[in-house]
Backbone as a ProteinNet text record, in pm:
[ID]
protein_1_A
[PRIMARY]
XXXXXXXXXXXXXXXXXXXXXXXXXXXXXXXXXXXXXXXXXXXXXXXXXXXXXXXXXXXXXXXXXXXXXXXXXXXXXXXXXXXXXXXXXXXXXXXXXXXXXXXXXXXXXXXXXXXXXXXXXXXXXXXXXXXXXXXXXXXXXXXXXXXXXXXXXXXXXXXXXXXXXXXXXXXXXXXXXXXXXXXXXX
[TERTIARY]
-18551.7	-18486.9	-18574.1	-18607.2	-18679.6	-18620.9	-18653	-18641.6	-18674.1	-18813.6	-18884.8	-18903.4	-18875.8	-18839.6	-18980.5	-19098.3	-19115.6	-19141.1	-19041.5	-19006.6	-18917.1	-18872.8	-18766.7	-18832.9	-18789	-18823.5	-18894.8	-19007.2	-19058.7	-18982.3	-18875	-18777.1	-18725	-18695	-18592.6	-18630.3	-18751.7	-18862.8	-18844.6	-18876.1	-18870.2	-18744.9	-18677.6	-18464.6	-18444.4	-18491.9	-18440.6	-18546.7	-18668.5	-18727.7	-18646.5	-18634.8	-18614.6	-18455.8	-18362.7	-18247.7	-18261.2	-18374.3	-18395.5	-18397.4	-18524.7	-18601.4	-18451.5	-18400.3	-18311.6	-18192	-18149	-18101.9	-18118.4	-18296.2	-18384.6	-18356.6	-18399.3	-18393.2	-18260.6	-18119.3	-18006.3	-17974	-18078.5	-18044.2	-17942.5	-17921.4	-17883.7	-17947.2	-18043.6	-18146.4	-18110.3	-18171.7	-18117.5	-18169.8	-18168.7	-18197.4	-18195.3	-18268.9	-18287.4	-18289.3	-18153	-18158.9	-18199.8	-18199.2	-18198.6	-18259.2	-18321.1	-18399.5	-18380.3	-18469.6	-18523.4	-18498.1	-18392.1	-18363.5	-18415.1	-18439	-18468.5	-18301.6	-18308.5	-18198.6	-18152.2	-18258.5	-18207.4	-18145.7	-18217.3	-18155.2	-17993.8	-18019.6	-17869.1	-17773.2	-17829.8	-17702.1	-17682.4	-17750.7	-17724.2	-17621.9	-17638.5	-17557.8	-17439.7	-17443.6	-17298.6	-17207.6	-17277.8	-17208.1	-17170.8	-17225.2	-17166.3	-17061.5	-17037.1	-16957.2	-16809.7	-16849.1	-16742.9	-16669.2	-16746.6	-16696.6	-16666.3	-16659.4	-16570.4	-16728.4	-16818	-16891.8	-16992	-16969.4	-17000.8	-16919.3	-16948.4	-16871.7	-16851.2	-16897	-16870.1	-16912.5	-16885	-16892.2	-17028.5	-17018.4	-17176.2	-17166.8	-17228.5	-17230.4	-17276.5	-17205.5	-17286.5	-17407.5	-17444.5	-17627.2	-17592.2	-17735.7	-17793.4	-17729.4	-17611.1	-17563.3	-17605.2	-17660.7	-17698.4	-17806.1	-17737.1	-17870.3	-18051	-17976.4	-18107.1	-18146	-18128.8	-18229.9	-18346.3	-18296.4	-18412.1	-18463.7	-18426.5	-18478.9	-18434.2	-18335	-18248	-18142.6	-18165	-18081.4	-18121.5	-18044.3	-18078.3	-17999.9	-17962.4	-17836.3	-17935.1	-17841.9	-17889.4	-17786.1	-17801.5	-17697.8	-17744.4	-17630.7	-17695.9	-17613.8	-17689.5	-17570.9	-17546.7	-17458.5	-17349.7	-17315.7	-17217.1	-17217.9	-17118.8	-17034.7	-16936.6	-16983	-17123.4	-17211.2	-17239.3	-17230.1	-17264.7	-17199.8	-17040.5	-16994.8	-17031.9	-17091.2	-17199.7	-17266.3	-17338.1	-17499	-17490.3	-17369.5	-17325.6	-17284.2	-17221.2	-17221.3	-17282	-17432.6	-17509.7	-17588.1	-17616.7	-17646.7	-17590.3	-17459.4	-17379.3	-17447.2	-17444.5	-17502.2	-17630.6	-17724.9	-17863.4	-17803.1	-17699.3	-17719.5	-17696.9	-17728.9	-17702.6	-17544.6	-17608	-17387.9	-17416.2	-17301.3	-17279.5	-17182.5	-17168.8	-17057.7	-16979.8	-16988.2	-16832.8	-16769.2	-16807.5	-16686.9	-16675.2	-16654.1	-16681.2	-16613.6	-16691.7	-16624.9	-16653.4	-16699.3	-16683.5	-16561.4	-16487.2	-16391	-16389.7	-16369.2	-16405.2	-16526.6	-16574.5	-16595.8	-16524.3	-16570.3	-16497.5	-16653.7	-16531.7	-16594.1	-16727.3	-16798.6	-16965.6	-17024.7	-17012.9	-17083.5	-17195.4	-17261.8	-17418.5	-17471.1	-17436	-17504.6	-17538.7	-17651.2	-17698.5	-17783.9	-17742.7	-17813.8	-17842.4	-17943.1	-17965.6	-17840.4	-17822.3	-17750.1	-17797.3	-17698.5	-17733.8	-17856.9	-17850.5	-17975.1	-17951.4	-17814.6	-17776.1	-17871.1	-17886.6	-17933.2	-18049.9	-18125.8	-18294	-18317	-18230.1	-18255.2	-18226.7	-18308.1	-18305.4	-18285.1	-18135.5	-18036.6	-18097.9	-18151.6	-18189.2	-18365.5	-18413.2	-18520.3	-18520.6	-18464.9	-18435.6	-18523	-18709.2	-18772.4	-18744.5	-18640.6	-18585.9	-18448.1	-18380.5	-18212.9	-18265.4	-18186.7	-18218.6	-18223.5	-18319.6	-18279.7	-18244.8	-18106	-18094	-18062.5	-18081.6	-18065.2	-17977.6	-17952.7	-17822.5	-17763.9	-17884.7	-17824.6	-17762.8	-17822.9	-17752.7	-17594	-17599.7	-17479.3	-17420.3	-17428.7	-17338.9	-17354.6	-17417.4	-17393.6	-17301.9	-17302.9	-17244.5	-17047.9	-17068.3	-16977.7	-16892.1	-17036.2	-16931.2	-16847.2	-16960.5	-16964	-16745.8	-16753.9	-16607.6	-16531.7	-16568.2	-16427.2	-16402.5	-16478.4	-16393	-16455.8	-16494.7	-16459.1	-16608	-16542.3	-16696.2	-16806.9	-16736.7	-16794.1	-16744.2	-16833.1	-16775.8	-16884	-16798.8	-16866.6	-16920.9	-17031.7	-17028.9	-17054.8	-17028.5	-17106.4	-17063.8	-17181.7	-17163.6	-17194.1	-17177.9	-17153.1	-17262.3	-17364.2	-17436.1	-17346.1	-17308.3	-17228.2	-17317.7	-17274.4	-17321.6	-17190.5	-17201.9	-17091.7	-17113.7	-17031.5	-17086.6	-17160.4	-17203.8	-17247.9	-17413.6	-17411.1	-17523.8	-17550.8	-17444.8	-17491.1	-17462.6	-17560.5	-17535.2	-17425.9	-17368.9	-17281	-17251.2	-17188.7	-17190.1	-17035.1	-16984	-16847	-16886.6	-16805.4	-16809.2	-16687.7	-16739.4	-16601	-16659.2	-16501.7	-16539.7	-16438.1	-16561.6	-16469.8	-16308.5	-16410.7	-16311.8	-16234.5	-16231.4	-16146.9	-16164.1	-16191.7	-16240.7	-16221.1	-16330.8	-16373.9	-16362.8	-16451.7	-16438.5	-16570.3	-16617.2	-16701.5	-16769.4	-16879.2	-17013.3	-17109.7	-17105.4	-17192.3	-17324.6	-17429.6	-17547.8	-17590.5	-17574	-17602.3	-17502	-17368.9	-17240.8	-17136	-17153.9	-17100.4	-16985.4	-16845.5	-16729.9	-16681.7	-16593.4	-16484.8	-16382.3	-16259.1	-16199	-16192.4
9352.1	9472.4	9590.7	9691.2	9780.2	9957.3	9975.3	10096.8	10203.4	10201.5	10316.5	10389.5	10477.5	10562.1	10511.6	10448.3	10446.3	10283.2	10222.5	10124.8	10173.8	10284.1	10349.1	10327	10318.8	10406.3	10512.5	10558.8	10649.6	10773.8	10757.4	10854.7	10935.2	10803.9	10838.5	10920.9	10877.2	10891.6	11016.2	11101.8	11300.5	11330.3	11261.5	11330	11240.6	11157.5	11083.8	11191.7	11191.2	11244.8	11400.5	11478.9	11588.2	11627.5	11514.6	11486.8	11480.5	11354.7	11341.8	11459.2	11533.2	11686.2	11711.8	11784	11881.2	11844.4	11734.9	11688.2	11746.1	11697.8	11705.2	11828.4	11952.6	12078.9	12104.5	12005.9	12092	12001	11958.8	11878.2	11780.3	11677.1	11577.2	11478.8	11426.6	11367	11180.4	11253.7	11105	11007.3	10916.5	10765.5	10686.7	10642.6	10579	10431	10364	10240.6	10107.1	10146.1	10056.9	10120.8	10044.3	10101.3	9986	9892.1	9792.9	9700.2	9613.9	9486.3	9372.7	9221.2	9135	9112.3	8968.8	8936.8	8857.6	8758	8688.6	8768.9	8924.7	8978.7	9044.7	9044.1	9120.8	9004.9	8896.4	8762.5	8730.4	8746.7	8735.4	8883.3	8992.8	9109	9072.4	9044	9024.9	8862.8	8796.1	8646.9	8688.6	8806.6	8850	8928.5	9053.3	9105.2	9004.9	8948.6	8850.4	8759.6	8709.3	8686.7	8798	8932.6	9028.4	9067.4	9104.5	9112.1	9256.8	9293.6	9454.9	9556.4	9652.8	9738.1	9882.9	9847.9	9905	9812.4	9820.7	9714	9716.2	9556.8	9544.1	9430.1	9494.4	9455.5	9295.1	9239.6	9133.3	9108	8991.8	8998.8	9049.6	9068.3	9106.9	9199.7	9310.4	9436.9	9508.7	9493.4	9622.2	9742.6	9857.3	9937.8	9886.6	9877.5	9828.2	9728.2	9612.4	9525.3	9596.6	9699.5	9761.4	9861.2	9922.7	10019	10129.5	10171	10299.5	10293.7	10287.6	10318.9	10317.6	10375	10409.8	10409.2	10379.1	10353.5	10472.3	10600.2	10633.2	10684.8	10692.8	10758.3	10892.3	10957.9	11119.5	11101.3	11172.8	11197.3	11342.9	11385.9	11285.1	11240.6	11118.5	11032.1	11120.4	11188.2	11286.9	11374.6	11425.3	11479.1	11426.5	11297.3	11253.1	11313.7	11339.7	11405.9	11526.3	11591.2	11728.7	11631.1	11598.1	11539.8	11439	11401.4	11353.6	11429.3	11547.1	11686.3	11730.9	11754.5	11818.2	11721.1	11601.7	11487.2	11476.1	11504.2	11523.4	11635.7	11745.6	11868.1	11875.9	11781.4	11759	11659.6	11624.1	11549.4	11332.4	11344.8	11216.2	11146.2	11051	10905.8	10922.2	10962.1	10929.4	10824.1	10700.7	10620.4	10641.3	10805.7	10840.5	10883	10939.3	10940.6	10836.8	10704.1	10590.9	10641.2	10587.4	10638.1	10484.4	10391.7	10251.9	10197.7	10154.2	10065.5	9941.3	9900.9	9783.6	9864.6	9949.3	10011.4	10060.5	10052.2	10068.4	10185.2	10279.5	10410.1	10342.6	10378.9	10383.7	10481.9	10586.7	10717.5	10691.4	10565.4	10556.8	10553.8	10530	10502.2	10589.1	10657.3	10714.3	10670.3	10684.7	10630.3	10715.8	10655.8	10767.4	10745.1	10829.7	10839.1	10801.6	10684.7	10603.7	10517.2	10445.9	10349.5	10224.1	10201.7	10047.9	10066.5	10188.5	10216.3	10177.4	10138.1	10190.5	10025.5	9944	9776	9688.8	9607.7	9470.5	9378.1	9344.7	9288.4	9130.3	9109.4	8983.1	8955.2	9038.1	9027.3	9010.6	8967.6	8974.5	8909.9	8856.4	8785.4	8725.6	8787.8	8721.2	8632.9	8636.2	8573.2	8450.6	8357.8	8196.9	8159.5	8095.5	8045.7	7954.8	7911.6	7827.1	7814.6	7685.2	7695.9	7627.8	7642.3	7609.5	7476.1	7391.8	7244.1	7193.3	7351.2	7336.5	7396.8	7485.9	7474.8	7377	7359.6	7210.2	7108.1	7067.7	6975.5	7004.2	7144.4	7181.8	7155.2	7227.1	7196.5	7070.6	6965.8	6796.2	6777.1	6821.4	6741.9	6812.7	6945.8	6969.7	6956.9	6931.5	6864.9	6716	6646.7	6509.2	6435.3	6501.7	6382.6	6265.5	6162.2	6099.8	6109.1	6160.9	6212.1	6334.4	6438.6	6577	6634.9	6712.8	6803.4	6952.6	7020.6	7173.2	7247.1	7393.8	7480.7	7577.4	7657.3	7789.5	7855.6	8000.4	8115.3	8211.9	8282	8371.8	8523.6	8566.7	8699.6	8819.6	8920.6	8994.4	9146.2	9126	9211.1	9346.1	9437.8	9593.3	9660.1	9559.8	9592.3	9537.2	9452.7	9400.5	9272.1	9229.2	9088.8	8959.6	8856.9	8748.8	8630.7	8582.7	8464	8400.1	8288.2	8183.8	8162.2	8164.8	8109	7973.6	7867.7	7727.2	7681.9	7564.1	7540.3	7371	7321.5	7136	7140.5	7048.2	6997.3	7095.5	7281	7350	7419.4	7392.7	7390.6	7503.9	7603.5	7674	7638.5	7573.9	7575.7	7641.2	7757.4	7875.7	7948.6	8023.7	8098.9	8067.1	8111.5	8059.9	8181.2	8248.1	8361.8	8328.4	8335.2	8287.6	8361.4	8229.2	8303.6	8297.8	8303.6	8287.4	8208.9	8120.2	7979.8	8061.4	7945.8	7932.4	8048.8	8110.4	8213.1	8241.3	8217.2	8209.2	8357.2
-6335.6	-6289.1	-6332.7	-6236.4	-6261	-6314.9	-6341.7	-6424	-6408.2	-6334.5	-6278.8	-6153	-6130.9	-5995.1	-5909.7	-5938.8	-5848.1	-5780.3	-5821.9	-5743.1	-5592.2	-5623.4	-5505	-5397.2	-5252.2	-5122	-5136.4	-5085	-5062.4	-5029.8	-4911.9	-4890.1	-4980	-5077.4	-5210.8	-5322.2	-5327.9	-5466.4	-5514.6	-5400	-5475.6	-5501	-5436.5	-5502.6	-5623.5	-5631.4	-5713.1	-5888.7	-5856.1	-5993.4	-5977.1	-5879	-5909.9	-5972.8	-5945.6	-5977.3	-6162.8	-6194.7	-6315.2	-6411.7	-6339.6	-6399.5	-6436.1	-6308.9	-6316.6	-6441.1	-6436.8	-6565.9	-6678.1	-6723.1	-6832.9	-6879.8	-6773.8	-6750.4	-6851.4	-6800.3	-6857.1	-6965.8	-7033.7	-7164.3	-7204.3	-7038.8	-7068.9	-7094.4	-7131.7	-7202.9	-7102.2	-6952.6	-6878.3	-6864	-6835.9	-6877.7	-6721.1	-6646.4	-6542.2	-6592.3	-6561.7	-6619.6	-6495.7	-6395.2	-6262.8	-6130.7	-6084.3	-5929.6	-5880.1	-5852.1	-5762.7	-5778.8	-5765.4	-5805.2	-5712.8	-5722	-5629.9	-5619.5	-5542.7	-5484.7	-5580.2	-5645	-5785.2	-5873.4	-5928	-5987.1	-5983.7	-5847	-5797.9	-5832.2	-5763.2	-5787.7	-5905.7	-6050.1	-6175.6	-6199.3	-6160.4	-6214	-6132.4	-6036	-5942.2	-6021.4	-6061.5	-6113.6	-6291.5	-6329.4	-6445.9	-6449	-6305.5	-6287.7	-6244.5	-6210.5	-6129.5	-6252.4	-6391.2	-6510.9	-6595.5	-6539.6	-6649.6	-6745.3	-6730.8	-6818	-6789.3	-6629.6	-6634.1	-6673.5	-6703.8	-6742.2	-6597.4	-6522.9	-6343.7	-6241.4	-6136.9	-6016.2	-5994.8	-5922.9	-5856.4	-5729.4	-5652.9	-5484.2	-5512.6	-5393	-5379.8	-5310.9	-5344.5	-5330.8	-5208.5	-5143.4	-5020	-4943.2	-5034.3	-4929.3	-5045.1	-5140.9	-5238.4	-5209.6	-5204.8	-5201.1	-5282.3	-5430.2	-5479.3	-5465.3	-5390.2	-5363.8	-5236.4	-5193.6	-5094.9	-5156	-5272.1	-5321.6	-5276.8	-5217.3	-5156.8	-5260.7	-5423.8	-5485.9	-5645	-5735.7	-5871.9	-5961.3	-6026.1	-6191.1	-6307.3	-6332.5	-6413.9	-6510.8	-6654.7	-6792	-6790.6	-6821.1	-6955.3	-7064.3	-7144.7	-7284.2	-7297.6	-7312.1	-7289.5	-7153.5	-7172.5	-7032.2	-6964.1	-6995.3	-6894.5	-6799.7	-6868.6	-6739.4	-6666	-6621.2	-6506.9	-6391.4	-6415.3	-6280.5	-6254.6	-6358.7	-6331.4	-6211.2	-6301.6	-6232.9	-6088.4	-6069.1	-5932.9	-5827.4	-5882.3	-5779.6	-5734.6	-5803.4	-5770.5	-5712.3	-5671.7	-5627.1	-5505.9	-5485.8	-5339.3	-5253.3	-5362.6	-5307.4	-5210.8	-5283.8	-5217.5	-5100.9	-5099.9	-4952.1	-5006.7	-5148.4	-5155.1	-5206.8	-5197.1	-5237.2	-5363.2	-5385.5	-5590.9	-5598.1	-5699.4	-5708.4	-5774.3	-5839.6	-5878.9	-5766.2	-5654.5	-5546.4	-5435.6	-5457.1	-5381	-5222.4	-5075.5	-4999.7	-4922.3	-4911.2	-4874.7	-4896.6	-4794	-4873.1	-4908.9	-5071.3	-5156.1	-5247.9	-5220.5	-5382.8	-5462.4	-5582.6	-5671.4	-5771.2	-5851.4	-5944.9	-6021.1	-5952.3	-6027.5	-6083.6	-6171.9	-6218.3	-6262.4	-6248.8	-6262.6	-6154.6	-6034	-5922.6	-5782.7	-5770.4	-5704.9	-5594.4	-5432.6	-5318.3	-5226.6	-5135.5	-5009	-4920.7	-4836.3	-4745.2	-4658.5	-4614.1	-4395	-4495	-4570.3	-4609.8	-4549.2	-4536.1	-4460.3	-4266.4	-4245.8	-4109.7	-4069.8	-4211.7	-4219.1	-4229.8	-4326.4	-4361.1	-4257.7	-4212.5	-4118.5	-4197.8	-4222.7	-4336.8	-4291.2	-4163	-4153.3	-4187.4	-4194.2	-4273.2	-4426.9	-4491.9	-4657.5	-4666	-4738.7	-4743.8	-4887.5	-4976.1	-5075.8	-5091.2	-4962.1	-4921.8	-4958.3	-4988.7	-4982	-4838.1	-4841	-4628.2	-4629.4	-4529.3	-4502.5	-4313.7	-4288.4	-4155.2	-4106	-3967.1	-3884.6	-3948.7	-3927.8	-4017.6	-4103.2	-4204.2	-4331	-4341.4	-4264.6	-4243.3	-4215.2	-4106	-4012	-4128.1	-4130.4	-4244.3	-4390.9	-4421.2	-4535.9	-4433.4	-4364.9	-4273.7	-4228.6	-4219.2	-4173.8	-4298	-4393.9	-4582.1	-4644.8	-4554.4	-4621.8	-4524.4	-4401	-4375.2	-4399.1	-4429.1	-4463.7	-4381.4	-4218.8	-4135.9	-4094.7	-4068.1	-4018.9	-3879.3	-3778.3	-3692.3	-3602.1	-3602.5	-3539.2	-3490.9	-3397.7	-3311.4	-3375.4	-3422.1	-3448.8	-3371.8	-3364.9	-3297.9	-3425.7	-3429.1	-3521	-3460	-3498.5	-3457.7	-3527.4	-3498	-3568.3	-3581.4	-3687.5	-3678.4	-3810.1	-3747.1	-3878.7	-3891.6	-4032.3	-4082.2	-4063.3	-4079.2	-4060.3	-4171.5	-4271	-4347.1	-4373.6	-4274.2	-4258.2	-4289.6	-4323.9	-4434.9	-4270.4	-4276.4	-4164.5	-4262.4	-4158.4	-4174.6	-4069.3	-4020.6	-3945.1	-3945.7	-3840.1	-3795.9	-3767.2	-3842.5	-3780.5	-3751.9	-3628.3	-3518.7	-3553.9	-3510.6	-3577.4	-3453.9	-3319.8	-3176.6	-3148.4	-3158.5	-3085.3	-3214.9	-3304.5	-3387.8	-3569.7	-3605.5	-3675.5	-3814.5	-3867.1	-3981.8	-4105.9	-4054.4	-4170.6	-4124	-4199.1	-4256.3	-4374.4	-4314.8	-4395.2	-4415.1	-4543.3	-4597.7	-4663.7	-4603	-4694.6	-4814.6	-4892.6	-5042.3	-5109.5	-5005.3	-5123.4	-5106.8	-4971.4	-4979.4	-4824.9	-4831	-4762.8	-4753.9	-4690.1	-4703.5	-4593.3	-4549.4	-4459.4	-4382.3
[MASK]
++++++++++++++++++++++++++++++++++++++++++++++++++++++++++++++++++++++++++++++++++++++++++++++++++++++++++++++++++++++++++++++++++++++++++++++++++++++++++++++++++++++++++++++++++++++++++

């Protein structure tokens, strides 16, 4: 997990240091704890969050700003300035995760993103997603329903968030949902 602004987007890079400065400037002495995560990394912070072990939310793999680098985790001390420092973060035009406006986020006052970044990512290009292919589905597919011989067809879908998944049908009949990377989900 990276640390340094200039793992960011290029886009990002000058709001993000001048955000810092301006901080510095007002003697919150800030701390850039996160930029650029891989997808491994994200799926270790998300499988800790999910056991109670973050202390604010974290996306699941492959819809995170920071696995593309359109995003930043930073502290001040004191930490109450952050909603200073997220205002004025709105002000310039960027997402603060103290005012979450996604629904299914939840209050982040470390987390700072560009705005419209989901617009810019070809969520199916992830050259870090695990790949798997149609087969593996279908087969993950025969393997839970039980049965010994069936018909599949899946479904290629993608969420509004960008993330791909697979509707599977067993001879007509709907399966479930299949999220790559994070298994079943009805």
């Amino acid at each position: 997990m990276s640390g340094s602004l200039s793992q960011l987007q290029p886009d990002l890079r000058p709001f993000a240091e001048d955000l810092v400065r301006a901080a510095g400037v007002a003697g919150l002495q800030p701390r850039v704890t996160s930029t650029y995560r891989s997808h491994a990394q994200q799926k270790a912070l998300y499988d800790r969050f999910l056991r109670g072990q973050q202390d604010f939310p974290v996306a699941r793999p492959g819809t995170s700003a920071h696995e593309y680098g359109w995003a930043f985790d930073m502290i001040t001390t004191p930490f109450a300035a952050l909603a200073d420092v997220g205002a004025y973060w709105e002000q310039l035009g960027g997402v603060w995760g103290g005012h979450p406006s996604r629904a299914g986020s939840g209050f982040d006052p470390v987390h700072f993103e560009y705005p419209g970044w989901r617009s810019l990512v070809d969520f199916t290009q992830v050259s870090e997603q695990p790949q798997f292919s149609i087969t593996d589905v279908v087969v993950g597919a025969h393997r839970a329903s039980g049965q010994q011989s069936s018909t599949f067809e899946t479904i290629a879908r993608q969420t509004d968030t960008g993330e791909l998944f697979y509707e599977v049908y067993n001879a007509g009949k709907f399966v479930g949902n299949y999220l790559l990377g994070l298994g079943w989900f009805r």
